[in-house]
N, C-alpha and C positions, 0 to 999 in steps of 0.2 A: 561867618566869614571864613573862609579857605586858606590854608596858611599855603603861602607860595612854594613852588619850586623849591629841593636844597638848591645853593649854590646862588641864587636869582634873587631880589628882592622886588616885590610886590608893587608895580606900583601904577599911576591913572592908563597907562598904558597899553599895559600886561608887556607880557613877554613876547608876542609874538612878532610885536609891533619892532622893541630894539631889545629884544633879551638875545640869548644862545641859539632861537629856535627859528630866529627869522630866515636864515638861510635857508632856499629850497634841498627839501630831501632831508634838513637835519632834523624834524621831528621824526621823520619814519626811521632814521636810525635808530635814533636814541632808545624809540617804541623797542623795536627789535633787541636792542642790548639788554632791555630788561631781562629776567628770569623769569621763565616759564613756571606758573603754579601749578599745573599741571606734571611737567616734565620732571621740577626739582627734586630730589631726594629730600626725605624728611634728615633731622639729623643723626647720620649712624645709621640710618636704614636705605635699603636698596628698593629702587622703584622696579626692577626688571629681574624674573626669574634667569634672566641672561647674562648677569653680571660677568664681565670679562676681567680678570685682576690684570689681566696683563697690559689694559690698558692705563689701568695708574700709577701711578711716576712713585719711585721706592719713598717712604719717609724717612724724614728728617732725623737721624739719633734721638735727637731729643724731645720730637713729637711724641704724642700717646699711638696706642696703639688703636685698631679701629673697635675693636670690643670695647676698650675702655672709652674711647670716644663717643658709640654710640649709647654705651650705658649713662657717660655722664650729659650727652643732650637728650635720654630719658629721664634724668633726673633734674634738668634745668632748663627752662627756653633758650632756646638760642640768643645772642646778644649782636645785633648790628645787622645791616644786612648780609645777604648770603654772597657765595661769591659766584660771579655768573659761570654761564657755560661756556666750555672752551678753555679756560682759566687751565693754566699750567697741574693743579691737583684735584681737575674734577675726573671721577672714575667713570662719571657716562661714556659710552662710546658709542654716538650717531650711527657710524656705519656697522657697525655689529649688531646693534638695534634693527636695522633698518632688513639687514641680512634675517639675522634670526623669524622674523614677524614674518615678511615679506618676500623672502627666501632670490636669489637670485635676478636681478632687475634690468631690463634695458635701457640705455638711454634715455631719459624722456625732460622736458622740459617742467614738470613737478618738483614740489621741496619736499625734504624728507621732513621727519616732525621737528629736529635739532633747526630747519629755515635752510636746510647747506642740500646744493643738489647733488643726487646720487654719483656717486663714481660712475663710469660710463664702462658697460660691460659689452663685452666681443659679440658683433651680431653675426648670424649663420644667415645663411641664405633663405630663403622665404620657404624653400621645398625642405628643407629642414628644423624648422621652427614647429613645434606642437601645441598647442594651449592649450593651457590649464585651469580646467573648468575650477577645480572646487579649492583656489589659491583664494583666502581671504582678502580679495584686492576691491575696494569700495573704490574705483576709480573707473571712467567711464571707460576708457580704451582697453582692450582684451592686451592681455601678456600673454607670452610665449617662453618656453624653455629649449634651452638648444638641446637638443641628442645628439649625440656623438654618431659617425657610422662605424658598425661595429656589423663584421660580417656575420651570418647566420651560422648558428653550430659553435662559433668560436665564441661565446660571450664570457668575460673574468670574472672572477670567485664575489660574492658580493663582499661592499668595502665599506667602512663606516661613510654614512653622507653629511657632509658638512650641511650646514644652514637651519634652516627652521624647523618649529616644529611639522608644519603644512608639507616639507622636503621629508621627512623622514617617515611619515604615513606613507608618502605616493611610493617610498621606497620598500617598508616593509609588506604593503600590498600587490607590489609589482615580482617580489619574490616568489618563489615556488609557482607561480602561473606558468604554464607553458608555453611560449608563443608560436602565435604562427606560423609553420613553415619550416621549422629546424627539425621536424622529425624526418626520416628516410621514407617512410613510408607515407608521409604529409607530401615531399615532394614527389614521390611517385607517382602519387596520385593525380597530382597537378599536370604530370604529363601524359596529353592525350594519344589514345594509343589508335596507332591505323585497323583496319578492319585483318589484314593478317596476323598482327600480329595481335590482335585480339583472340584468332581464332586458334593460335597457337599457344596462349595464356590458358585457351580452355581445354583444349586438348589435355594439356601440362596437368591438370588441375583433376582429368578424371583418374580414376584408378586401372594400372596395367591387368590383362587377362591372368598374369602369374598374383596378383593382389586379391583378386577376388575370388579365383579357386583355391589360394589357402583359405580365405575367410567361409565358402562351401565347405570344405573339408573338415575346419574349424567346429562347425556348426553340427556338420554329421557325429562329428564325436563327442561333442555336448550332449548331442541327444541321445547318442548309445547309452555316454555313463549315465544319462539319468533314465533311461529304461531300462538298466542294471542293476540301479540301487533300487526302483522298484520293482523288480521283478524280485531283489534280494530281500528287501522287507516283504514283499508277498509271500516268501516260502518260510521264512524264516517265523515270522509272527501270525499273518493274518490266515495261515493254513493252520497253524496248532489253534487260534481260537473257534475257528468254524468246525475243524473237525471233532475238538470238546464237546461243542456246543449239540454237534451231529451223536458223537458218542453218548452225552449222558441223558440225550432223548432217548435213544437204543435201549440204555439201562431201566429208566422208567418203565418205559413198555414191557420189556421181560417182567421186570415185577410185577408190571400189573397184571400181566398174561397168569402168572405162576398165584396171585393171590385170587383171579377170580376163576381158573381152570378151565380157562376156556379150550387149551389144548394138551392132547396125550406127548407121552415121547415116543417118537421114530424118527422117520425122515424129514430132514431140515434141506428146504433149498438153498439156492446157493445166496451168499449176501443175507438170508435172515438170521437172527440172531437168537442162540438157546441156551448160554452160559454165561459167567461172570467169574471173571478172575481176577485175585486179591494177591499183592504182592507187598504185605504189610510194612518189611523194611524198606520200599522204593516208594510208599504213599500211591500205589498202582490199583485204580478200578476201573475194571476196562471189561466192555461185552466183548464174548468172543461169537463170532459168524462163520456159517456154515462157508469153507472156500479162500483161494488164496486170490481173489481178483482185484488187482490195483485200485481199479477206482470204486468198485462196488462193497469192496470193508476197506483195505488196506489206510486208504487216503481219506477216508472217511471217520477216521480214530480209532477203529474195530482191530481187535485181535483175529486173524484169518484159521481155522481148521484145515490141515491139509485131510479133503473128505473126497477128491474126487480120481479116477484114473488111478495111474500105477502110482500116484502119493496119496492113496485113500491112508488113512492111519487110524484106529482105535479111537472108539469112544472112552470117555472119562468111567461110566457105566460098567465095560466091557469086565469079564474076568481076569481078558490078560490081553497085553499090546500095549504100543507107545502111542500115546496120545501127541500127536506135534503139532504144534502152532507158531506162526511168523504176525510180526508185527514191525512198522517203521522203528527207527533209531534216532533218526531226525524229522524234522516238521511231520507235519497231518495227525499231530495229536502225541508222536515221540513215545506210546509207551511202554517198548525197550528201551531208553536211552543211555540209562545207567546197568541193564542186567548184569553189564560185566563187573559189577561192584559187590553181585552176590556173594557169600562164601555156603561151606559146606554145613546142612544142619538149616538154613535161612527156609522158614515156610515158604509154601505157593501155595495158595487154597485156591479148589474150583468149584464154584456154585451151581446149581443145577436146579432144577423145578424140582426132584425129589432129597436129594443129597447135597455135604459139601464134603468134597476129596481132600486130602490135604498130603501134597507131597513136600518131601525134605531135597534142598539143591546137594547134588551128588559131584559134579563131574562138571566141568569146563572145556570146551576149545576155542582158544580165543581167536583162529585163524582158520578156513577152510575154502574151497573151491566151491564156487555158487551151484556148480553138475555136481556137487558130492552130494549125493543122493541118500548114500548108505546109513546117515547119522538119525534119520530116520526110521530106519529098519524098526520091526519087532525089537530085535536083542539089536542097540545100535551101535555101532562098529566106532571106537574110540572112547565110549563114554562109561569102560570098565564094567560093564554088566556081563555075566558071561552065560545067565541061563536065563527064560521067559521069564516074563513077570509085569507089572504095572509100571509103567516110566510115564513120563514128561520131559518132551522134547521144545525148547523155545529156541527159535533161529530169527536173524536181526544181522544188518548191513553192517558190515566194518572196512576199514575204518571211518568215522563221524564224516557225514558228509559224503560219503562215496556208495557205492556199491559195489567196490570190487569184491571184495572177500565176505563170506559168513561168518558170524560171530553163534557158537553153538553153550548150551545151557540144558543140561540134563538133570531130574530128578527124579524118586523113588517116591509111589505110594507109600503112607505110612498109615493112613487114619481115611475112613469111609464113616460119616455119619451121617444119620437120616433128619431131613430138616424139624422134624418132630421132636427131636431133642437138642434143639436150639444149634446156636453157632458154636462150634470147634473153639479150642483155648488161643488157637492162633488169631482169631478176629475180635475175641473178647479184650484181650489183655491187652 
């Protein structure tokens, strides 16, 4: 047996017949007044991360406060029933619910979940209405969000978006996007251009006759310096290693000419080679070649003999005369380069298939006219010798890198010995 209705007592009749409920429409009230078990807050605790305070009314001085209120209906069942919604001290608020969840809503003939129909919000016109697809709204009609018109290029600083969480995605998604249309060169492009002035875009667009003979010009001088720097590393490096390489084949072969005898001494043509000379403090071994001919010794790493015409000069051999020989200062093997570093007293030995000579450096000029002829002489004219006798004359371009001037280097026989009794003390030591 069902205990009746409060308020009603029980009886063969029921209530419907003559109790509170007979009037039409008063049971559907009263349904409605009840409390939502759903909706209701537990006691002390909040049903919605959306809690607004500012919708509940200040308490009473003497009321607890809401911690202690909620602590003590975790500590006790609530006593009576609850008090419904709407009630002058409930903290629900419908329409901030409804806002939050459901974010901005038109009109419509639906209850919100409180049973109370939505506030009725400002509708825009059809051509400005947007929908929005991914608004959690399980109701069958599509919603729309109004957009404001907001001219292109002018759009304001973004601003915190009131409403829901579903408002605040579409917001920070819509951020940093670019839209269509607001760039300069978006709407340029939008505007179609006539066929002239097409053709005058393209004109605009090739480069003038003064633009492209700088860039000729440009080009010609890129490619000088770089056929400068390699012509510069060509002289500088890869002539001193090919002519080494040419020189100390030269050397081999004199040796081995001189160890298996296959030739007498006399006449030496031009460019072959009959001597070797040692220039112990400059680390100098270098064949010397019958001749002063640029490419056929000179540039080939070879020490030259002046042997031919009016610069015929002494053999090493001879009783008496200046023996003179030229050699580079820079590239094709350099091995004058440093003579001028010689002092007075410094060996020069010369090797020969029977003998080595060895003269002492005498005399220096470190400057002379390329037609000065005379430094060669027999008795040579600057290098303090004043009567016949055996010399050694070595001439060599100055300054480094040039050809203007001769750089001259004189020395005196001092020691004749026969390759039978070994190397001289100057090649041992």
């Amino acid at each position: 047996m069902t205990a009746g209705r409060p308020g009603h007592a029980a009886g063969p009749e029921g209530p419907d017949a003559h109790g509170a409920y007979g009037t039409d429409g008063a049971f559907v009230a009263a349904v409605d007044g009840l409390a939502d078990p759903l909706n209701d807050p537990l006691p002390g605790g909040h049903t919605s991360p959306w809690f607004r305070s500012d919708t509940v009314p200040a308490a009473e001085p003497a009321a607890p406060s809401s911690y202690d209120t909620g602590y003590a209906s975790r500590q006790a069942p609530p006593q009576g029933p609850q008090q419904p919604q709407g009630a002058p001290n409930e903290w629900y608020d419908p329409a901030g619910y409804q806002r939050d969840w459901y974010g901005p809503q038109e009109p419509s003939a639906r209850m919100d979940p409180a049973g109370l129909a939505s506030p009725a919000d400002p509708v825009a016109p059809a051509e400005e209405r947007a929908p929005v697809p991914d608004a959690p709204d399980f109701h069958a009609e599509p919603r729309t969000e109004v957009l404001p018109r907001v001219p292109p290029g002018t759009e304001p600083d973004p601003a915190p978006v009131p409403g829901g969480r579903a408002e605040r995605r579409r917001a920070a998604k819509g951020r940093g996007r670019r839209r269509p249309g607001t760039a300069p060169e978006q709407k340029a492009a939008a505007v179609p251009m006539s066929r002239v002035e097409a053709r005058r875009a393209a004109r605009a667009a090739k480069d003038s006759p003064a633009v492209i003979a700088s860039r000729a010009v440009g080009e010609v001088f890129i490619s000088l310096g770089v056929l400068m720097l390699l012509f510069v590393t060509y002289q500088l490096w890869w002539t001193n290693i090919r002519a080494d390489q040419i020189a100390g084949k030269e050397t081999n072969r004199i040796q081995d000419e001189w160890a298996n005898g296959d030739r007498t001494p006399g006449v030496f043509a031009p460019g072959e080679g009959f001597a070797i000379m040692h220039i112990p403090k400059l680390d100098v071994v270098a064949p010397i070649a019958e001749g002063i001919d640029k490419e056929k010794v000179l540039d080939r790493g070879m020490i030259g003999h002046y042997g031919e015409g009016k610069l015929k000069t002494a053999m090493p051999s001879d009783k008496q005369g200046n023996f003179s020989v030229a050699g580079h200062r820079n590239t094709h093997g350099e091995p004058f380069r440093y003579i001028n570093k010689l002092q007075r007293g410094d060996p020069i030995v010369v090797e020969t298939r029977d003998a080595y000579y060895t003269y002492e450096m005498a005399a220096i000029l470190p400057q002379t006219s390329p037609s000065n002829i005379s430094v060669i002489e027999p008795i040579p004219v600057g290098s303090g010798f004043t009567k016949p006798g055996r010399y050694l004359t070595l001439t060599t371009c100055t300054p480094e890198f040039t050809s203007t001037y001769r750089l001259i280097v004189w020395g005196k026989m001092v020691d004749e010995r026969p390759r039978s009794e070994g190397k001289p003390d100057a090649l041992v030591g």
